[in-house]
mmCIF entry with sequence, helices, sheets and N, C-alpha, C, O atoms, coordinates in Angstrom:
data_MODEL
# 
_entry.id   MODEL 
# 
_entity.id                         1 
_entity.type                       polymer 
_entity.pdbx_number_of_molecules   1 
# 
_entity_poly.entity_id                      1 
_entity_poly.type                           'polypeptide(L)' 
_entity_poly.nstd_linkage                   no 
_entity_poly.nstd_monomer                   no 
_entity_poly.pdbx_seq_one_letter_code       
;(UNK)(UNK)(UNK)(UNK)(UNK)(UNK)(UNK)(UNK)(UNK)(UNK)(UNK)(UNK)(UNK)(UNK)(UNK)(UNK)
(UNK)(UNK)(UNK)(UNK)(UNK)(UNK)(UNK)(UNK)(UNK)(UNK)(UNK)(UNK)(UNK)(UNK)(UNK)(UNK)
(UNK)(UNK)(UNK)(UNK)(UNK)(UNK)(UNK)(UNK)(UNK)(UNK)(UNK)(UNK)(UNK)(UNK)(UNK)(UNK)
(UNK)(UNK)(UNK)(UNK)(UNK)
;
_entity_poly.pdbx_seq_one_letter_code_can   XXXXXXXXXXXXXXXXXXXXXXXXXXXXXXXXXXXXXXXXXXXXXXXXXXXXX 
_entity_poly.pdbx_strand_id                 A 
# 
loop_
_entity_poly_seq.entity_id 
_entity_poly_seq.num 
_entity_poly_seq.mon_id 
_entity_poly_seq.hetero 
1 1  UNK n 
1 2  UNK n 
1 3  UNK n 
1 4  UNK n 
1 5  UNK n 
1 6  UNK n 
1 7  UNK n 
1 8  UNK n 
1 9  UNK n 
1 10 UNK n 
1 11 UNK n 
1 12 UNK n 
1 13 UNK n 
1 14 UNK n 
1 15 UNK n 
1 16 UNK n 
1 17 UNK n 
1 18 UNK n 
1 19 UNK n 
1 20 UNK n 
1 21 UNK n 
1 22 UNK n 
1 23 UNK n 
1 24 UNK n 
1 25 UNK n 
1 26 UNK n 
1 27 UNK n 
1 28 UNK n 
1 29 UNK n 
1 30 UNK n 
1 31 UNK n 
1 32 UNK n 
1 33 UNK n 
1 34 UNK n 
1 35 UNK n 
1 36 UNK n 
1 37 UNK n 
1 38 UNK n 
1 39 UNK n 
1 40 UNK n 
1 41 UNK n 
1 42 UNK n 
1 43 UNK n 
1 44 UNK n 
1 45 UNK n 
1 46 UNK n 
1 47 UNK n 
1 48 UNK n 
1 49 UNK n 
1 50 UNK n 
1 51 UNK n 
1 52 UNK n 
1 53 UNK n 
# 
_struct_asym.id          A 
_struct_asym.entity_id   1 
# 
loop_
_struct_conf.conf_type_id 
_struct_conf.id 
_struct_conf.pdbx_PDB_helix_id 
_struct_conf.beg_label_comp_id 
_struct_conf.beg_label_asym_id 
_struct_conf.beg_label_seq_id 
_struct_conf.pdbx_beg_PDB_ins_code 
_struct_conf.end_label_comp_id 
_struct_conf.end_label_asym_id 
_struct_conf.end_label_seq_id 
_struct_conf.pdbx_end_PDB_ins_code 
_struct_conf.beg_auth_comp_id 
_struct_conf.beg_auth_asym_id 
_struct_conf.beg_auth_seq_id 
_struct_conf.end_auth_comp_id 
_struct_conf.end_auth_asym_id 
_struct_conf.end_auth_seq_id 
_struct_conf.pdbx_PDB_helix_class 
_struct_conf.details 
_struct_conf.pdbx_PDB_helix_length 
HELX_P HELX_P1 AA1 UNK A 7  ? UNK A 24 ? UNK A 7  UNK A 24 1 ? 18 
HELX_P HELX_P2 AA2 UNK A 28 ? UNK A 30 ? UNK A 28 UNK A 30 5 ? 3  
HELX_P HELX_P3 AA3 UNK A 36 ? UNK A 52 ? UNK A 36 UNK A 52 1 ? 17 
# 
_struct_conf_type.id          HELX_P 
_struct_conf_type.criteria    ? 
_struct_conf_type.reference   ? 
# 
loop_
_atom_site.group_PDB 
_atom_site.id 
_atom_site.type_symbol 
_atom_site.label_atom_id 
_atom_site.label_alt_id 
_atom_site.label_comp_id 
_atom_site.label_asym_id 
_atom_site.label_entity_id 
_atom_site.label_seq_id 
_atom_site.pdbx_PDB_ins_code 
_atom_site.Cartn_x 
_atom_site.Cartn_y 
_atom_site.Cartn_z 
_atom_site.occupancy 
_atom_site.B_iso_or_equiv 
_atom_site.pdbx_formal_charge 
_atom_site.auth_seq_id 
_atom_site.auth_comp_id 
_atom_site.auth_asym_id 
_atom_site.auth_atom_id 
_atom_site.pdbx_PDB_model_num 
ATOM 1   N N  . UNK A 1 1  ? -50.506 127.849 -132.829 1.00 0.00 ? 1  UNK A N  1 
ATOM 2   C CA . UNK A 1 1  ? -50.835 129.013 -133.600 1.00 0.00 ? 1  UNK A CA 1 
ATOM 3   C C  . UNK A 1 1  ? -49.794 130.110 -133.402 1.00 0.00 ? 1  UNK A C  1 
ATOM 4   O O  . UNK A 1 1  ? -49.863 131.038 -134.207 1.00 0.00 ? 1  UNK A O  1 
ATOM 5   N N  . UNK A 1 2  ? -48.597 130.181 -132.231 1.00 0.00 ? 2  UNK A N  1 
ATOM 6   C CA . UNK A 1 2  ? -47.830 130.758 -132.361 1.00 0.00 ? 2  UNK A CA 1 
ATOM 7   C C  . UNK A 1 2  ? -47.140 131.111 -133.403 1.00 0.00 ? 2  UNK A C  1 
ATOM 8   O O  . UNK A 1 2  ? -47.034 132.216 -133.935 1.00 0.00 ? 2  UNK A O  1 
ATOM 9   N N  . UNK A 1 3  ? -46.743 130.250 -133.627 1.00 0.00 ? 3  UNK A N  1 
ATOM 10  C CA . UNK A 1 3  ? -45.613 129.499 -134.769 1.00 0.00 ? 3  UNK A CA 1 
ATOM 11  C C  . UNK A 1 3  ? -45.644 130.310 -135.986 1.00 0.00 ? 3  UNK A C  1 
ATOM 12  O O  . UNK A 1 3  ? -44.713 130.671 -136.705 1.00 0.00 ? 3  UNK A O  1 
ATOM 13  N N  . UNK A 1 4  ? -47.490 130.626 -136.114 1.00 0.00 ? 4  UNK A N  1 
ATOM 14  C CA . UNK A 1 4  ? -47.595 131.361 -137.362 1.00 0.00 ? 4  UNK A CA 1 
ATOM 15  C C  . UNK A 1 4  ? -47.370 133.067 -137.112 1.00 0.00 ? 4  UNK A C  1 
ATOM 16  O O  . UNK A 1 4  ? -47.939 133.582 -136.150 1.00 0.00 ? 4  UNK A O  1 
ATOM 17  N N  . UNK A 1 5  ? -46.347 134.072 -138.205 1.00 0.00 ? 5  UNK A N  1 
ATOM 18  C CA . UNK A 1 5  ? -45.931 134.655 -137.509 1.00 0.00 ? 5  UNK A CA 1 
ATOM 19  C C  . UNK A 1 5  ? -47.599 136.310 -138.268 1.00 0.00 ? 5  UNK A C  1 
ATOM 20  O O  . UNK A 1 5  ? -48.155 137.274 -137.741 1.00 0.00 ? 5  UNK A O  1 
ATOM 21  N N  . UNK A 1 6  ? -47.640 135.662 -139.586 1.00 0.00 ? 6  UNK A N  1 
ATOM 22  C CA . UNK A 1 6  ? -49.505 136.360 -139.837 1.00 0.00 ? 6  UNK A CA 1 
ATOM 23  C C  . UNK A 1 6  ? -50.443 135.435 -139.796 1.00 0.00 ? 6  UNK A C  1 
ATOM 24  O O  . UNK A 1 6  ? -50.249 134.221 -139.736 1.00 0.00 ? 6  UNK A O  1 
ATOM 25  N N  . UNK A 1 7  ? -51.700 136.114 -139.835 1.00 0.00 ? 7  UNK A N  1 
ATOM 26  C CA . UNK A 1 7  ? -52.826 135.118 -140.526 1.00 0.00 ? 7  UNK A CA 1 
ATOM 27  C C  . UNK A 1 7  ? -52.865 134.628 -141.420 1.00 0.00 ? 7  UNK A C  1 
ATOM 28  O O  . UNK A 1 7  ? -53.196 133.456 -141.598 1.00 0.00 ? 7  UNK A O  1 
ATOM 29  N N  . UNK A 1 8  ? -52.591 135.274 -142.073 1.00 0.00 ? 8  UNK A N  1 
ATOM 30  C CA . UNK A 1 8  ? -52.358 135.077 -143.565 1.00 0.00 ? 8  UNK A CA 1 
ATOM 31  C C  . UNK A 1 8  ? -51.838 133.259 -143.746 1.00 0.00 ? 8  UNK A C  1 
ATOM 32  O O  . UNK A 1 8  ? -52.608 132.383 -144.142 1.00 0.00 ? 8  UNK A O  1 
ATOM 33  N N  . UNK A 1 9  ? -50.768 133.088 -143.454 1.00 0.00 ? 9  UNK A N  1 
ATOM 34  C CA . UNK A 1 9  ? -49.673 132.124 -143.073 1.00 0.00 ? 9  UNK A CA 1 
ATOM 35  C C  . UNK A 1 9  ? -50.829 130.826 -142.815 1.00 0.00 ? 9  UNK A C  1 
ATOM 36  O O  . UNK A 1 9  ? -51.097 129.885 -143.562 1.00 0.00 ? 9  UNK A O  1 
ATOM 37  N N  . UNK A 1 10 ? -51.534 131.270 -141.094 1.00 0.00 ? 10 UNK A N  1 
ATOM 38  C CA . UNK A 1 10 ? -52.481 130.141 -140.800 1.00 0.00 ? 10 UNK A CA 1 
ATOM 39  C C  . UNK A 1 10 ? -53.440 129.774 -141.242 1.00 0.00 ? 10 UNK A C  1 
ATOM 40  O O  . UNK A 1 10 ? -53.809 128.604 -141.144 1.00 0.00 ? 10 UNK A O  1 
ATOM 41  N N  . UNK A 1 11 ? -54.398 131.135 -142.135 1.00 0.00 ? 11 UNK A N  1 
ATOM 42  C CA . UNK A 1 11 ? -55.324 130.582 -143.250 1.00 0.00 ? 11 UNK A CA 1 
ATOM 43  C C  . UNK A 1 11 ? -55.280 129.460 -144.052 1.00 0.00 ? 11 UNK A C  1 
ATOM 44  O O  . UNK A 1 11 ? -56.025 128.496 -144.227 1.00 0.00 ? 11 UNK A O  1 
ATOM 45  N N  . UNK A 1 12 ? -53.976 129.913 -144.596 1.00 0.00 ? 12 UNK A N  1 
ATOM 46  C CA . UNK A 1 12 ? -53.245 128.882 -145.572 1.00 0.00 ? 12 UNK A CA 1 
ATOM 47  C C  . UNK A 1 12 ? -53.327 127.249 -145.480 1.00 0.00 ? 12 UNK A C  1 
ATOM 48  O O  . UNK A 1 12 ? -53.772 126.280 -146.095 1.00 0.00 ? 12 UNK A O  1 
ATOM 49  N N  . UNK A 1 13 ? -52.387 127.699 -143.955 1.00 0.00 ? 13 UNK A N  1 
ATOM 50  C CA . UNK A 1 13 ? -52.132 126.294 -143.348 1.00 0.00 ? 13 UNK A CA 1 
ATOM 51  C C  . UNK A 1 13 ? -53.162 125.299 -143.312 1.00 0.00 ? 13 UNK A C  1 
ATOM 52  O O  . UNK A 1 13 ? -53.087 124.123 -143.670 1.00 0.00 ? 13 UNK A O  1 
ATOM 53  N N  . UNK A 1 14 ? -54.758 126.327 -142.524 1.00 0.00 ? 14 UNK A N  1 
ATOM 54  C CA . UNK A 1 14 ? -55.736 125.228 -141.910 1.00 0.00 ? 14 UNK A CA 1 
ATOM 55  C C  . UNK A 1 14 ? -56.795 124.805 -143.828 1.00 0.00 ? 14 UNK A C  1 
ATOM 56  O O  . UNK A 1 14 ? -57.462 123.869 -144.269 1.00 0.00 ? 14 UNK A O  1 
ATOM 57  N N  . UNK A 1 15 ? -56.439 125.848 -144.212 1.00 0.00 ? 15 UNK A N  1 
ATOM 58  C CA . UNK A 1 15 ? -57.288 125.214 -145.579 1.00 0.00 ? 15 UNK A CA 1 
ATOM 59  C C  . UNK A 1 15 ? -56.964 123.409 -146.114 1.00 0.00 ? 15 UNK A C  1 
ATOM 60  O O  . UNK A 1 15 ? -57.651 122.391 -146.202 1.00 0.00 ? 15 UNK A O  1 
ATOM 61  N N  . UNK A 1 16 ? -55.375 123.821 -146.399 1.00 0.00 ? 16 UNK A N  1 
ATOM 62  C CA . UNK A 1 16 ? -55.080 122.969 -146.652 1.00 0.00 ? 16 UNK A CA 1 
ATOM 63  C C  . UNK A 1 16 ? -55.066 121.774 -145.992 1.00 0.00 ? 16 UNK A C  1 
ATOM 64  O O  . UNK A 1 16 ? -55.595 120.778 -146.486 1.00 0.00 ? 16 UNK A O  1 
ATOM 65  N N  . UNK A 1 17 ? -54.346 121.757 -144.595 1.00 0.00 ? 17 UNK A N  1 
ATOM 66  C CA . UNK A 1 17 ? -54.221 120.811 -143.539 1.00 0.00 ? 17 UNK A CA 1 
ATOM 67  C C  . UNK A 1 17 ? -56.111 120.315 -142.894 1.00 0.00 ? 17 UNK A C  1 
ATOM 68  O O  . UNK A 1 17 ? -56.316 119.381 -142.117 1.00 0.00 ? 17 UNK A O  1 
ATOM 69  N N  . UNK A 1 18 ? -56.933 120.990 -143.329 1.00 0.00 ? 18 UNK A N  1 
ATOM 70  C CA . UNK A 1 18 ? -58.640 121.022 -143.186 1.00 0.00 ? 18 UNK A CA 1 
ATOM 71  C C  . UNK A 1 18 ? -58.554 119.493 -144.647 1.00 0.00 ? 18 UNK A C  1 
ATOM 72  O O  . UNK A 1 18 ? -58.353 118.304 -144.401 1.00 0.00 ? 18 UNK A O  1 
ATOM 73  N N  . UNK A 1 19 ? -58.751 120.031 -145.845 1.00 0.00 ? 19 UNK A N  1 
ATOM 74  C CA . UNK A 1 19 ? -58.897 118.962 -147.098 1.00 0.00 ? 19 UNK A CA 1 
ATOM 75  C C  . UNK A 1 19 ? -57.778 117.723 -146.852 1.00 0.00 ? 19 UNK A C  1 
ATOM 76  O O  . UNK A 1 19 ? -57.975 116.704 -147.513 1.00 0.00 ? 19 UNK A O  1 
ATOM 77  N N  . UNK A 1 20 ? -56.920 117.739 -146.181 1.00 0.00 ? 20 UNK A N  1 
ATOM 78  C CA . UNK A 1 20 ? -56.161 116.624 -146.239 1.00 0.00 ? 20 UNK A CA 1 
ATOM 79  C C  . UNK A 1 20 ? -56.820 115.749 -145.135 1.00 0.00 ? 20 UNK A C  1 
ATOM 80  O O  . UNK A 1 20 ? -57.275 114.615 -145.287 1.00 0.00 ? 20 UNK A O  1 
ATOM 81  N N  . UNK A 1 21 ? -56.791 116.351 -144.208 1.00 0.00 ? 21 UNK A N  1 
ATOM 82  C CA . UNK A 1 21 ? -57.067 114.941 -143.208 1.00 0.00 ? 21 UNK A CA 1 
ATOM 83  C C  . UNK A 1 21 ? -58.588 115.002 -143.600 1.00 0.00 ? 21 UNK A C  1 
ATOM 84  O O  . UNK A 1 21 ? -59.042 113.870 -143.772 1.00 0.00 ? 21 UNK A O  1 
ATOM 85  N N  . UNK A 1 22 ? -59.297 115.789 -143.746 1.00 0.00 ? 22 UNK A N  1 
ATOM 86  C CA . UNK A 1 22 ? -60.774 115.409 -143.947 1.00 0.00 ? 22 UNK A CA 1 
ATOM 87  C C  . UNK A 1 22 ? -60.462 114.103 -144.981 1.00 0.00 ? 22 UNK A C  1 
ATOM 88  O O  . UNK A 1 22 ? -60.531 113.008 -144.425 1.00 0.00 ? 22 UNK A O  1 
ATOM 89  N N  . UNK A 1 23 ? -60.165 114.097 -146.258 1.00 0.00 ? 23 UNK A N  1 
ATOM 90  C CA . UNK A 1 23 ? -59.882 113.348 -147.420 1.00 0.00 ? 23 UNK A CA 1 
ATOM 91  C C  . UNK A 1 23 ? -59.119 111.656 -146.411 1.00 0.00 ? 23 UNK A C  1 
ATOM 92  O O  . UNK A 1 23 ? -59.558 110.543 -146.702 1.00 0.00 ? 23 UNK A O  1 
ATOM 93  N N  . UNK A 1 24 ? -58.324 111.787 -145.622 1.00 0.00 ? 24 UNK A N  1 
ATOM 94  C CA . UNK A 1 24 ? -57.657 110.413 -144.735 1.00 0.00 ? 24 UNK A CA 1 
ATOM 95  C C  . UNK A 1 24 ? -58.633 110.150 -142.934 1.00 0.00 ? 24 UNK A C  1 
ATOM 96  O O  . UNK A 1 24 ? -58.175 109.579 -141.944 1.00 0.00 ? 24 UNK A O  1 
ATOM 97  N N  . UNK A 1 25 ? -59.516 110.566 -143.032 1.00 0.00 ? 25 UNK A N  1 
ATOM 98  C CA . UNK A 1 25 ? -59.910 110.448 -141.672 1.00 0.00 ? 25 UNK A CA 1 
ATOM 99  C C  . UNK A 1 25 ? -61.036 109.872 -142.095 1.00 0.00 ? 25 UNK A C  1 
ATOM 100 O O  . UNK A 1 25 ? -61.964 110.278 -142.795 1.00 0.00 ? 25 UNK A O  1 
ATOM 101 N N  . UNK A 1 26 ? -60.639 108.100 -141.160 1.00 0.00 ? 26 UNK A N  1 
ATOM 102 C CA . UNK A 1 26 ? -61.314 107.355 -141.747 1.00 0.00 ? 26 UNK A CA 1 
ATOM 103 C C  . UNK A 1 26 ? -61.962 106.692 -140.266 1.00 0.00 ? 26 UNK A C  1 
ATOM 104 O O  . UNK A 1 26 ? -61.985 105.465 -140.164 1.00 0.00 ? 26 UNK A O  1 
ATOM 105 N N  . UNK A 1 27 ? -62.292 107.235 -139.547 1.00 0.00 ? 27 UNK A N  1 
ATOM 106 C CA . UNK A 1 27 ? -62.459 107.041 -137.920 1.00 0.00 ? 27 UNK A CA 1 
ATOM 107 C C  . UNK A 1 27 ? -62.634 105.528 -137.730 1.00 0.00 ? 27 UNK A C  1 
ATOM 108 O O  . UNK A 1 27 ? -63.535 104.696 -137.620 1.00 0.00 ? 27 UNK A O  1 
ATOM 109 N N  . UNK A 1 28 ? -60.917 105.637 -137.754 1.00 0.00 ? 28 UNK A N  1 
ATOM 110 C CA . UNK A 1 28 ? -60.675 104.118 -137.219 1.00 0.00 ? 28 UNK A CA 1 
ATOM 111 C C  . UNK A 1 28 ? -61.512 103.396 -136.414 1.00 0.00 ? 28 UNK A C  1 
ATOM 112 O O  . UNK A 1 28 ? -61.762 102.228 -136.713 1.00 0.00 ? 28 UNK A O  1 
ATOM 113 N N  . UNK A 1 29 ? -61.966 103.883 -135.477 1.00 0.00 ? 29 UNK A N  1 
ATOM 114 C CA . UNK A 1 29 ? -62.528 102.885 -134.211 1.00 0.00 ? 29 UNK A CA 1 
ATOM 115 C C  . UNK A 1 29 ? -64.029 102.478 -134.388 1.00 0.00 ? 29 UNK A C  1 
ATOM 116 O O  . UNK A 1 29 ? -64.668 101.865 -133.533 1.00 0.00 ? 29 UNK A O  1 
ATOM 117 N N  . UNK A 1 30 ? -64.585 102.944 -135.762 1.00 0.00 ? 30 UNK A N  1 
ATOM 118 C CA . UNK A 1 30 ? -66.042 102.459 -136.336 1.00 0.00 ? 30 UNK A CA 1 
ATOM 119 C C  . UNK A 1 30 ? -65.414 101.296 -137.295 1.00 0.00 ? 30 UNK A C  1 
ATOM 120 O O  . UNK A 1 30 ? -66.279 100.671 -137.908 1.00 0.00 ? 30 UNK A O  1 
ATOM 121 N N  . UNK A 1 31 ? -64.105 100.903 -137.530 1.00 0.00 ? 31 UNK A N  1 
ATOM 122 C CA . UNK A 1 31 ? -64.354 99.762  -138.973 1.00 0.00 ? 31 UNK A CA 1 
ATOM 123 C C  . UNK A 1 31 ? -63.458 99.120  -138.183 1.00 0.00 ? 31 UNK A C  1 
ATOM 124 O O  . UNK A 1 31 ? -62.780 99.521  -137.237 1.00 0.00 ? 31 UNK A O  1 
ATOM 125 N N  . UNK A 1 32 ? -63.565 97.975  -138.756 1.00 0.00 ? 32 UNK A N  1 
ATOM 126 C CA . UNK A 1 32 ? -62.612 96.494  -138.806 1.00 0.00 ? 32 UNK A CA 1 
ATOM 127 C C  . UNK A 1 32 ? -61.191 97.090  -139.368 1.00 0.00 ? 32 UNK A C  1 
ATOM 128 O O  . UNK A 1 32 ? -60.874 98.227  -139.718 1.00 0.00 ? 32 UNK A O  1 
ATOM 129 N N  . UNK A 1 33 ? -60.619 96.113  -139.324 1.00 0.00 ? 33 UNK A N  1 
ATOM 130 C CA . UNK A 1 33 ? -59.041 96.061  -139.778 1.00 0.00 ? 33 UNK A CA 1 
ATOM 131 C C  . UNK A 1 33 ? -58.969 96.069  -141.028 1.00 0.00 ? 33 UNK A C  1 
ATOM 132 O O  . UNK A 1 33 ? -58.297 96.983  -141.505 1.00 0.00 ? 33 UNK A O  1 
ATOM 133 N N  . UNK A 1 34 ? -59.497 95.265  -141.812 1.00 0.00 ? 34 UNK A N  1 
ATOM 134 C CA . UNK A 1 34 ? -59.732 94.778  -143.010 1.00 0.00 ? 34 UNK A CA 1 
ATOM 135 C C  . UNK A 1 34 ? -60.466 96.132  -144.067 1.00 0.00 ? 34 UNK A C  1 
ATOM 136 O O  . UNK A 1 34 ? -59.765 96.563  -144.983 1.00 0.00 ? 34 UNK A O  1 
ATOM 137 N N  . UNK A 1 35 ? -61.493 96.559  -143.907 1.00 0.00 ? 35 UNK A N  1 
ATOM 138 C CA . UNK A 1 35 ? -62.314 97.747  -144.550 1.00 0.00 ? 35 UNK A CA 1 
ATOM 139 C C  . UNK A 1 35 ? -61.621 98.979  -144.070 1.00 0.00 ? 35 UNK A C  1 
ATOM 140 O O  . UNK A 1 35 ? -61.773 99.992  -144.753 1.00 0.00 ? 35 UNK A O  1 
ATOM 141 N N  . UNK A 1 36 ? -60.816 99.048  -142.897 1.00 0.00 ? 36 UNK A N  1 
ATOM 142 C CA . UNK A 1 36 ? -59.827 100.079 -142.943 1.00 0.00 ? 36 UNK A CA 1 
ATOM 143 C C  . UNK A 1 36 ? -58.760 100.201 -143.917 1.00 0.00 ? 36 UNK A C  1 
ATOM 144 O O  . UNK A 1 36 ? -58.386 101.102 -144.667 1.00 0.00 ? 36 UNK A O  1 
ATOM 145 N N  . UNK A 1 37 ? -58.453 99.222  -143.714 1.00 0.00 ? 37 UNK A N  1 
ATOM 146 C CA . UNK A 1 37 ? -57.129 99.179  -144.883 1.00 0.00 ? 37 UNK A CA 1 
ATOM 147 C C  . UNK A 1 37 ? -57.595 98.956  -146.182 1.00 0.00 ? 37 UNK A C  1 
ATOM 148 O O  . UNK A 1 37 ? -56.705 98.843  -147.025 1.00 0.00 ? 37 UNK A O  1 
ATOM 149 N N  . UNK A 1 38 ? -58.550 98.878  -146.503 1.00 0.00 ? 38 UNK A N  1 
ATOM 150 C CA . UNK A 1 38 ? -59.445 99.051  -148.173 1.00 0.00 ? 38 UNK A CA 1 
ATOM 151 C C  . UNK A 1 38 ? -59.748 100.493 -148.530 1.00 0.00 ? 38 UNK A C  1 
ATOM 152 O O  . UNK A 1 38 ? -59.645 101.053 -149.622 1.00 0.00 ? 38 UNK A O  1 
ATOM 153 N N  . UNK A 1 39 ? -60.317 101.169 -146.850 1.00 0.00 ? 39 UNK A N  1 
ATOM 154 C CA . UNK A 1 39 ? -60.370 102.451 -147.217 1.00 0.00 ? 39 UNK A CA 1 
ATOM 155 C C  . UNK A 1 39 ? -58.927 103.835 -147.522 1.00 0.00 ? 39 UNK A C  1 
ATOM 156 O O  . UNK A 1 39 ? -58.828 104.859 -148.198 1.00 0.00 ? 39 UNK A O  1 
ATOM 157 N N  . UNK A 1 40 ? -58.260 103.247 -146.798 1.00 0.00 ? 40 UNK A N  1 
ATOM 158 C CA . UNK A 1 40 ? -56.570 103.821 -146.801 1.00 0.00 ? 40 UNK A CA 1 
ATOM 159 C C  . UNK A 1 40 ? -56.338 103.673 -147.380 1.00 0.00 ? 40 UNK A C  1 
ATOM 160 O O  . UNK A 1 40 ? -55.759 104.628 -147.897 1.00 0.00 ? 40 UNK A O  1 
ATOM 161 N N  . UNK A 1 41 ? -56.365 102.191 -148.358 1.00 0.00 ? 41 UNK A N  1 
ATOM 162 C CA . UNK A 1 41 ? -55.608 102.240 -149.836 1.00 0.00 ? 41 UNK A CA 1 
ATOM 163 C C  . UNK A 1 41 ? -56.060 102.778 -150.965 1.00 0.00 ? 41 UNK A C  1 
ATOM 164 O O  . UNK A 1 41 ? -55.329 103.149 -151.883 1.00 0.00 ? 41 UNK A O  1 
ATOM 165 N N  . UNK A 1 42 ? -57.442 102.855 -150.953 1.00 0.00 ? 42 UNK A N  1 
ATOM 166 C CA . UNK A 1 42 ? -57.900 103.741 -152.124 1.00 0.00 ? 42 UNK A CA 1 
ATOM 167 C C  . UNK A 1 42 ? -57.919 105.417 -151.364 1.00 0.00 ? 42 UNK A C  1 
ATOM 168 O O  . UNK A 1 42 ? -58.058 105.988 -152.446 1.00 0.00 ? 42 UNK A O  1 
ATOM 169 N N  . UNK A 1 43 ? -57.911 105.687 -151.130 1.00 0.00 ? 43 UNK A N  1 
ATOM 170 C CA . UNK A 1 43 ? -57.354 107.137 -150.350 1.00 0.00 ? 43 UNK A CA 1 
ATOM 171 C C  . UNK A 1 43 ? -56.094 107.618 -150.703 1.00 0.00 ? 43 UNK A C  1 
ATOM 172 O O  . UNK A 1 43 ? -55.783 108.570 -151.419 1.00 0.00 ? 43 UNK A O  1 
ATOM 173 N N  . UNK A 1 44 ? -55.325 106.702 -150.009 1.00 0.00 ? 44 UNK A N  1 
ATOM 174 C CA . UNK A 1 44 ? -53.745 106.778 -150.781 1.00 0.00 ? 44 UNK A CA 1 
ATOM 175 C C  . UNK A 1 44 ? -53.837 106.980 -152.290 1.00 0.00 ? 44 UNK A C  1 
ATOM 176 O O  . UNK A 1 44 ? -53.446 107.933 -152.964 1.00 0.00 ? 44 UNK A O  1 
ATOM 177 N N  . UNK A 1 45 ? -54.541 105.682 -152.712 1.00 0.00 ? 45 UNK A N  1 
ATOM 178 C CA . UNK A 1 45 ? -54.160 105.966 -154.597 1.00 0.00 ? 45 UNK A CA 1 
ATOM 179 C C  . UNK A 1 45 ? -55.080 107.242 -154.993 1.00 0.00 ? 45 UNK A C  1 
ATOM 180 O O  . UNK A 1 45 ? -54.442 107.954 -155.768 1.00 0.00 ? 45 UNK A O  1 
ATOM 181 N N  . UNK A 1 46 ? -56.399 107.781 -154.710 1.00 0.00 ? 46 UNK A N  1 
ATOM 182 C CA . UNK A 1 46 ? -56.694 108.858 -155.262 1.00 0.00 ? 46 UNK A CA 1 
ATOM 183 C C  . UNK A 1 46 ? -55.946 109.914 -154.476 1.00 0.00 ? 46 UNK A C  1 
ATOM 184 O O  . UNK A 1 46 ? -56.145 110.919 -155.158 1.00 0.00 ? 46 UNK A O  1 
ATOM 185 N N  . UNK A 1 47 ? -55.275 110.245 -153.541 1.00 0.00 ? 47 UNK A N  1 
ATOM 186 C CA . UNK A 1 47 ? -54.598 111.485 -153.861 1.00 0.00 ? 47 UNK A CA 1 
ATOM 187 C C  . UNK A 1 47 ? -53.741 111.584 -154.270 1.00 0.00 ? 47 UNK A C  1 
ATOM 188 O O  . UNK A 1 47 ? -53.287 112.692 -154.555 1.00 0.00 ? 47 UNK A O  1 
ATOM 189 N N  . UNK A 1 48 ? -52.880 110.050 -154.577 1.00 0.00 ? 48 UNK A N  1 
ATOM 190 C CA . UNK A 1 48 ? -51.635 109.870 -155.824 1.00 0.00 ? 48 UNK A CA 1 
ATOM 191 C C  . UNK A 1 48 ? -51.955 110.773 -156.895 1.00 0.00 ? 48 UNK A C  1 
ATOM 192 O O  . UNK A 1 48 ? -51.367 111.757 -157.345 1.00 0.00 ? 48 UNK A O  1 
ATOM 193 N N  . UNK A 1 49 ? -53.166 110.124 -157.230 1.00 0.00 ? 49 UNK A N  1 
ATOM 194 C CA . UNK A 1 49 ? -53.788 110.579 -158.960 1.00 0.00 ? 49 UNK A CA 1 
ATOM 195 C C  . UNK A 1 49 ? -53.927 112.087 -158.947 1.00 0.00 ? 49 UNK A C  1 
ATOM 196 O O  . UNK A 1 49 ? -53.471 112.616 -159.960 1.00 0.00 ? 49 UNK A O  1 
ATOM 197 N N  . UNK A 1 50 ? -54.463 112.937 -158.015 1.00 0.00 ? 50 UNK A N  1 
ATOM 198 C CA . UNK A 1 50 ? -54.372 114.101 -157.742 1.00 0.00 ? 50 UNK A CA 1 
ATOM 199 C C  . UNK A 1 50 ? -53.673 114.964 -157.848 1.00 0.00 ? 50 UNK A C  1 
ATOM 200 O O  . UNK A 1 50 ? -53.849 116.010 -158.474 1.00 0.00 ? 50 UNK A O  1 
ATOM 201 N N  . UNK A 1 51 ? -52.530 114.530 -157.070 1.00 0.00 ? 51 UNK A N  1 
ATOM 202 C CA . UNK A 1 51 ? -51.248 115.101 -156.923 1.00 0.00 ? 51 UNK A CA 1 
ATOM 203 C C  . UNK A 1 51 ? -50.710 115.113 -158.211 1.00 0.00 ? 51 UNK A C  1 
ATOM 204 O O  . UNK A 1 51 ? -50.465 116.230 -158.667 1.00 0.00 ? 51 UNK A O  1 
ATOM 205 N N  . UNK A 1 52 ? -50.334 113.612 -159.289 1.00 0.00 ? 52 UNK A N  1 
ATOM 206 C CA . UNK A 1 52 ? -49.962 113.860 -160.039 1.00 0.00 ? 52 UNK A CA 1 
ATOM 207 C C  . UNK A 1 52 ? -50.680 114.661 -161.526 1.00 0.00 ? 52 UNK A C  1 
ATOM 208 O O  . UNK A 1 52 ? -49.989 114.856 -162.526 1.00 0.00 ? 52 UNK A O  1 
ATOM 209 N N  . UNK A 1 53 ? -52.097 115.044 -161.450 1.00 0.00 ? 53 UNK A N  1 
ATOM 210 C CA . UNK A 1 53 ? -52.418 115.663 -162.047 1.00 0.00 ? 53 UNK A CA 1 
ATOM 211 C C  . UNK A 1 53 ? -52.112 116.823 -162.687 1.00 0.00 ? 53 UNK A C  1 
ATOM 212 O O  . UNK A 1 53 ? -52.920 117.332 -163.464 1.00 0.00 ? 53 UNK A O  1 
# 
């Protein structure tokens, strides 16, 4: 939190950096290998679609 030199700045930061990993946090250590990587890949492609919106 140094780093940030207002609040302003870290508001920003945790909003955003808050919706992203919420959206990829897929708490690995409850799924298999297999339904992990089903869930990552459709994760990946909808925030493709997002982004390119």
């Amino acid at each position: 939190m140094l780093r940030f030199r207002r609040m302003q700045s870290l508001q920003k930061f945790a909003a955003v950096h808050g919706s992203i990993h919420n959206h990829f946090n897929q708490e690995r250590h409850l799924s298999s290998r297999p339904t992990f990587k089903e869930r990552r890949t459709a994760a990946l492609a909808e925030w493709r679609q997002l982004c390119a919106a």
